[in-house]
C-alpha positions as CSV (number, residue, x, y, z in Angstrom):
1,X,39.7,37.9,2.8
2,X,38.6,35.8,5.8
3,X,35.6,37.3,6.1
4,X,35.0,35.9,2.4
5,X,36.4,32.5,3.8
6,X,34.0,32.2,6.6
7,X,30.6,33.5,4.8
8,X,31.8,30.2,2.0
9,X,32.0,27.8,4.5
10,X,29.1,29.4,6.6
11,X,26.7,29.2,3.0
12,X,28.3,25.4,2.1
13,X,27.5,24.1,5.8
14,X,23.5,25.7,5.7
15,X,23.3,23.9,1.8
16,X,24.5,20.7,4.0
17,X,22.4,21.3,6.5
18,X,19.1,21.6,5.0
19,X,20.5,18.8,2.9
20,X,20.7,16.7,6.0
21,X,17.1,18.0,7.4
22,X,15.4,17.2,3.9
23,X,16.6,14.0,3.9
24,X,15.5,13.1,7.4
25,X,11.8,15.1,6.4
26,X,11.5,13.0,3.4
27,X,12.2,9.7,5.5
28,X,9.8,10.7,7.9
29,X,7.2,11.2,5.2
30,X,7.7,7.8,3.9
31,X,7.4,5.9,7.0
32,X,3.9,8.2,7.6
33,X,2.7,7.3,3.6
34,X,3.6,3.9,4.8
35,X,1.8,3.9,7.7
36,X,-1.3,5.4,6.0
37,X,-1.4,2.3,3.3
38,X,-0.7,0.1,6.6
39,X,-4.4,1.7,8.2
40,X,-6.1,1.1,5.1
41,X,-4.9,-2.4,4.7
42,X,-6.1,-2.8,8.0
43,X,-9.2,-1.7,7.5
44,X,-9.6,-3.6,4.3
45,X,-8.5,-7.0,6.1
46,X,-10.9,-6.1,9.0
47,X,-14.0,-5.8,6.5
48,X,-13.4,-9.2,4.5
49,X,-14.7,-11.5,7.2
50,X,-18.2,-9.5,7.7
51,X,-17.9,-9.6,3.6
52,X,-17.5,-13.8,3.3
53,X,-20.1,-14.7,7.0
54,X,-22.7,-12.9,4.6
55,X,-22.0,-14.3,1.2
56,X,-21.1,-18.0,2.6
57,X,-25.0,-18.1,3.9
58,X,-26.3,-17.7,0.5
59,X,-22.9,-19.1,-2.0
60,X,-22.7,-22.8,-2.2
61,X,-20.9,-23.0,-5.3
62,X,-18.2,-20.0,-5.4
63,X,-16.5,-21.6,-2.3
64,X,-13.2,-21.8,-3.5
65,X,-13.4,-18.2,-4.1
66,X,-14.2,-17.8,-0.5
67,X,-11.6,-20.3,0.4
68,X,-8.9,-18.3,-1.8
69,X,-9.9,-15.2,0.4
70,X,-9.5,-16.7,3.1
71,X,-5.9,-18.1,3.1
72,X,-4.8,-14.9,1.6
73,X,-6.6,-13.2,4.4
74,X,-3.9,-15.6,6.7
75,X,-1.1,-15.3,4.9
76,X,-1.0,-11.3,5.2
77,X,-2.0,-12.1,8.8
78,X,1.2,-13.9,9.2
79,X,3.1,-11.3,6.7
80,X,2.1,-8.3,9.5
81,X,3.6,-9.9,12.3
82,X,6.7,-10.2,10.7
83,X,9.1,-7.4,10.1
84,X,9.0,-4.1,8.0
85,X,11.7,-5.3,5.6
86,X,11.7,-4.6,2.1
87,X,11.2,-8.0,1.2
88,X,8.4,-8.2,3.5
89,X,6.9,-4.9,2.3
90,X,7.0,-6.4,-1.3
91,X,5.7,-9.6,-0.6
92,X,2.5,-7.7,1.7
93,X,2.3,-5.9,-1.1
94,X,2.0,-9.1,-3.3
95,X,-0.1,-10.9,-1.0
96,X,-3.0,-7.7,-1.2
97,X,-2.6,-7.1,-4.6
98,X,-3.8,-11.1,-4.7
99,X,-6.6,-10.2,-2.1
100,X,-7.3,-7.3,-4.4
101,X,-8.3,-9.7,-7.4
102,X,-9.8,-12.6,-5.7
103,X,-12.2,-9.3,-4.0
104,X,-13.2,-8.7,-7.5
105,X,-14.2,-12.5,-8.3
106,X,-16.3,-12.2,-4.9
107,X,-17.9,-9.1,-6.5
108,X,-18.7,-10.4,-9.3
109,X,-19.9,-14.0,-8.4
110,X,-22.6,-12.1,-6.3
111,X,-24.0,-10.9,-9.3
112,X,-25.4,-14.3,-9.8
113,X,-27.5,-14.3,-6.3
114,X,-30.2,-11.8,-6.6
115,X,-31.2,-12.6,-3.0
116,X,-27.6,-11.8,-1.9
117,X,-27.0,-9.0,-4.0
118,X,-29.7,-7.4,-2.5
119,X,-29.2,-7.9,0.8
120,X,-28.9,-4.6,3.1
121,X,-26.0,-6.1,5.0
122,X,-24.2,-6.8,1.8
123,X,-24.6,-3.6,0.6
124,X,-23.4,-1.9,3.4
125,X,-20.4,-4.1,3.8
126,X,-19.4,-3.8,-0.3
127,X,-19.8,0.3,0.2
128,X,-18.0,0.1,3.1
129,X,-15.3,-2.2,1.1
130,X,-15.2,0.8,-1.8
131,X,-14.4,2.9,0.3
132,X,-11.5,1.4,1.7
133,X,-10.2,0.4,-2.0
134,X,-10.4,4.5,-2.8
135,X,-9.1,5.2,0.8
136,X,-6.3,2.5,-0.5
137,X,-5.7,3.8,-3.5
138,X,-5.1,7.5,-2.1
139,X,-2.7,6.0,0.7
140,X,-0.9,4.5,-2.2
141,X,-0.3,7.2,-4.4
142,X,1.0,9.3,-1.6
143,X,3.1,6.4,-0.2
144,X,4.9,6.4,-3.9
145,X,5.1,10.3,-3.9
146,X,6.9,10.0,-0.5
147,X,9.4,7.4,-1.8
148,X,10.0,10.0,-4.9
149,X,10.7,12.1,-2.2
150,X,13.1,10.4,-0.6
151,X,15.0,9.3,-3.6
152,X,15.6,12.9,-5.0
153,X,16.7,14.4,-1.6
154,X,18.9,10.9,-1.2
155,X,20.1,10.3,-5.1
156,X,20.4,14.2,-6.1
157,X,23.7,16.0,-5.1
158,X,25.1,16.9,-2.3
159,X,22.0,15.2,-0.5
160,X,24.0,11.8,-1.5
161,X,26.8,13.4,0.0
162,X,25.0,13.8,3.2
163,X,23.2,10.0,3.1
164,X,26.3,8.2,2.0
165,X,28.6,9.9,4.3
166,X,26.3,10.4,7.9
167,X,22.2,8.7,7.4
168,X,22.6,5.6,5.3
169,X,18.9,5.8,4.9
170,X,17.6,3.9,2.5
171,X,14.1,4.1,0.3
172,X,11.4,1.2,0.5
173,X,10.1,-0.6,-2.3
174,X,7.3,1.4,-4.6
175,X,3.7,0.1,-5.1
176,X,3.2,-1.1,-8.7
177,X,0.8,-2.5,-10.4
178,X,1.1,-6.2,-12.0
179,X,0.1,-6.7,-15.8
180,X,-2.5,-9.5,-14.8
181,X,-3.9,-6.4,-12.8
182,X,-4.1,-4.0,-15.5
183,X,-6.1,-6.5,-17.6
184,X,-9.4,-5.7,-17.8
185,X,-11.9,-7.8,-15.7
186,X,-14.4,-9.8,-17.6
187,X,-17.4,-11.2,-15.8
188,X,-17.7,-13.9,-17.9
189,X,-15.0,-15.3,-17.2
190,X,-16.3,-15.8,-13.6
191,X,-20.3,-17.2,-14.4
């Protein structure tokens, strides 16, 4: 009979256990995902000034546009010196999703400058900006898996045992798209 005894509690403290180690692998995910979408960011916000010193030599009239960009560009500037909060996270998150859009405008205003347009610099800059956005986009999606993650092994019995009782960790806030984003983008509405 004790031998019974001891092999239950023995099977119920491993199911705690590798409830306790999932949660702690799932929160080390996230903060890695969010890291990831951090280095893109990065990269993104690195890229924008080469993008506007090229364009502002040729754009006279799409200066608020470039303007826009720019106090964006130091608001986030501002946002990453601050704290990894969840309300920080959500308004950096705000703050590029704004970037994001005002990117587009760019992109499409220089349509209107063949001169520009053409322009081997500016080329190489808007690849280089495309492939940040997919590099973005990928850091993103893994960055929400990760917080899936983390809320089954923290939400999902006897993992919310473990978490309410001993971690206390909680998830961060997910990427989502706004409506105004999902819109399609009409050029026309920029010429």
């Amino acid at each position: 009979m004790s031998l019974f005894f001891y092999t239950i509690i023995f099977i119920i403290g491993l199911i705690l256990y590798r409830s306790y180690t999932n949660i702690i692998s799932n929160k080390n995910f996230l903060d890695a995902a969010y890291a990831n979408v951090d280095v893109q960011l990065k990269k993104r916000y690195d890229l924008i000034p080469n993008i506007l010193t090229i364009a502002k030599k040729y754009m006279e009239y799409e200066k608020n546009v470039l303007l826009d960009i720019t106090n964006i560009r130091t608001k986030l500037e501002k946002n990453y010196k601050e704290s990894d909060d969840n309300k920080n996270i959500k308004e950096r998150f705000k703050l590029e999703d704004q970037l994001d859009l005002k990117m587009k405008e760019l992109n499409i205003s220089l349509e209107n400058y063949p001169d520009l347009y053409s322009h081997k610099l500016l080329i190489e800059a808007q690849q280089s900006y495309s492939e940040v956005e997919r590099n973005i986009s990928a850091a993103r999606r893994n960055y929400n898996q990760s917080i899936a993650y983390l809320k089954n092994s923290i939400e999902i019995y006897p993992g919310k045992f473990i978490n309410d009782a001993f971690l206390k960790v909680k998830s961060k806030p997910m990427f989502e798209i706004k409506d105004e984003e999902k819109k399609e983008i009409k050029a026309e509405d920029y010429l």
